[in-house]
C-alpha positions in Angstrom: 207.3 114.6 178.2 205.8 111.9 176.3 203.5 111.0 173.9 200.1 109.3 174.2 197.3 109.1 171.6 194.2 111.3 172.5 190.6 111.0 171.5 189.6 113.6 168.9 186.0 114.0 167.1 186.0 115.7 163.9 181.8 115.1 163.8 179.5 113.5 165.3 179.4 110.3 163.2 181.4 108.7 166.8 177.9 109.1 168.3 176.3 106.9 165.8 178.8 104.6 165.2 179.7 102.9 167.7 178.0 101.4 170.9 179.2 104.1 173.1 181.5 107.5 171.6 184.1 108.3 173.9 184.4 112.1 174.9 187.1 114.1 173.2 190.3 114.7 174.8 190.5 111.2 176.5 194.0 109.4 176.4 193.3 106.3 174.5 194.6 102.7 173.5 194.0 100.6 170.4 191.5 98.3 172.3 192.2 95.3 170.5 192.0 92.9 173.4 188.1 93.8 174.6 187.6 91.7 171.1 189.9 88.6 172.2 187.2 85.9 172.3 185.0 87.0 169.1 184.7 86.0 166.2 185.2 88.7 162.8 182.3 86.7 160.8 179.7 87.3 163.8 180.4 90.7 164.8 177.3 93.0 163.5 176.4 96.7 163.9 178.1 98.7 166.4 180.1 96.5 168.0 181.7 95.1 164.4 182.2 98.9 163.5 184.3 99.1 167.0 186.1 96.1 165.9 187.3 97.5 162.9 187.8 101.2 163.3 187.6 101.9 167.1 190.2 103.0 169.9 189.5 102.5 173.2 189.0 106.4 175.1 190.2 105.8 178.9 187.6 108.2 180.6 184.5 106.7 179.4 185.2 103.5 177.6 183.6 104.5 174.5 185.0 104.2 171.3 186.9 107.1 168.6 187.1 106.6 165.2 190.8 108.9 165.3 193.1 109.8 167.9 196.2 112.4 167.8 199.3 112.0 169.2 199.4 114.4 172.0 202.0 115.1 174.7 201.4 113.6 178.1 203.1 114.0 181.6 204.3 111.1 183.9 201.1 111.8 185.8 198.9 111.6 183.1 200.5 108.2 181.5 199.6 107.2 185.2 196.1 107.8 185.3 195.6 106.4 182.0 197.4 103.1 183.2 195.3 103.4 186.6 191.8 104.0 184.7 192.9 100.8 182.0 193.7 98.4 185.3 190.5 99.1 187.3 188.7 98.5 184.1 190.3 95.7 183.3 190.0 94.5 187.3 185.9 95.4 187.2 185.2 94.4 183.7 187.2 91.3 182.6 187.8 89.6 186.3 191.6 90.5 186.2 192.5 87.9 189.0 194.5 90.7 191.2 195.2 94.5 190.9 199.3 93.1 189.7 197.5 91.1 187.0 195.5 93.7 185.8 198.4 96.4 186.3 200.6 93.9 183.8 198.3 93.9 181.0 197.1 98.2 181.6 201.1 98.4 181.0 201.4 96.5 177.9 198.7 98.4 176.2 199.5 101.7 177.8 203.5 101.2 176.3 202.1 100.1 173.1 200.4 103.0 172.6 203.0 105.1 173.6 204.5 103.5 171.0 202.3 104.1 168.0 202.7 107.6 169.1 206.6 107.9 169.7 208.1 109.3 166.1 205.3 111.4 165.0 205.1 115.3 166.5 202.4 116.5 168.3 198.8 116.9 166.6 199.4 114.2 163.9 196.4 112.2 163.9 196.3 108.0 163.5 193.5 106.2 162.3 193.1 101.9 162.8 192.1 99.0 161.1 191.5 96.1 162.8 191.0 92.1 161.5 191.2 89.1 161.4 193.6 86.8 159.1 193.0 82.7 160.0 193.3 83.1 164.0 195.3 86.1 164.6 193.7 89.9 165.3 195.7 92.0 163.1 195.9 96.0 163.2 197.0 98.9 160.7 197.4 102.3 161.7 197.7 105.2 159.4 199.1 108.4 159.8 197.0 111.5 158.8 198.2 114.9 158.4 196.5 118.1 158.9 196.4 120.4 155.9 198.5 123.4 156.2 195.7 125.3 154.1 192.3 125.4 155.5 190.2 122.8 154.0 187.6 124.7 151.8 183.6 123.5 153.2 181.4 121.4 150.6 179.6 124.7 149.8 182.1 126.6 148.5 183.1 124.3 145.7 182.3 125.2 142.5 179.7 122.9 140.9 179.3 124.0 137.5 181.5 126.3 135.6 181.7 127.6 132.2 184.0 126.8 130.3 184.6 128.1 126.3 185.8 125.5 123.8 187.8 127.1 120.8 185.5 126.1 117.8 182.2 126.4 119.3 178.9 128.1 118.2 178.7 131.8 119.1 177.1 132.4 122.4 174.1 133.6 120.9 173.4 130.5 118.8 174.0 127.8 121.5 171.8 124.9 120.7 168.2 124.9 122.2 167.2 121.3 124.4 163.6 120.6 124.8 163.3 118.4 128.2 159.9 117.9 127.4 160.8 115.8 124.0 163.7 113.8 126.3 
């Protein structure tokens, strides 16, 4: 088996986000090159947000803020680097399918890379940009809490806490908001 990075969606934020949210579950590459030609500085909305956060989801083209690494058959590295080399054929006028099969491969293995010494599950996040005239990206490695992650609501907001030297309960000091 290997390993390939896998669209994940932790909330719906993806939706919003970007110009298009790929679907969870979809193998997916980094996605730099659909930015070759543009420039950082011009970039707005959506499309700058895909820029700098976004990996490419192989089903629908749309865009996931994190991917995990997740183990993949020959088969399904195969479909990913067919699905990549159509689009890359339909979309960017790849000038034959052995053209187009070249460059699915590089960005297929380099994936497969980012994915190689990390176990199963661990998630990676991107950063893309631009220094002078090269496209330059980060990825992070995030790991999931062995603990549950308590929600929002559960957190304590206020709490009580005594203060050796205080006033006795009973004789705490009086605060008149209208007078503020």
């Amino acid at each position: 088996m290997i390993r390939l990075p896998r669209t994940i969606r932790l909330d719906p934020s993806d939706t919003l986000i970007f110009p298009a949210a790929a679907e969870p579950g979809e193998w997916a590459v980094p996605g730099g090159f659909l930015f070759w030609d543009d420039d950082e500085t011009t970039l707005v909305g959506k499309r700058r947000q895909a820029f700098r956060a976004g990996f490419l989801g192989l089903g629908s083209f749309g865009w996931s803020t994190l991917v995990e690494v997740a183990e993949a058959s020959a088969e399904d590295r195969a479909a990913a680097h067919a699905a990549l080399a159509d689009f890359l054929r339909r979309c960017f006028g790849a000038p034959d399918a052995a053209a187009a099969a070249a460059a699915a491969e590089e960005e297929i293995a380099f994936a497969q890379s980012l994915c190689a010494d990390h176990p199963p599950g661990t998630v990676l996040a991107l950063e893309r940009r631009i220094e002078g005239t090269t496209q330059r990206e980060r990825f992070r490695t995030l790991q999931r809490r062995s603990e549950p992650h308590r929600s929002f609501h559960s957190l304590p907001v206020f709490g009580i806490v005594q203060v050796d030297g205080e006033e006795e309960a009973g004789a705490a000091e009086q605060v008149d908001l209208t007078r503020l």
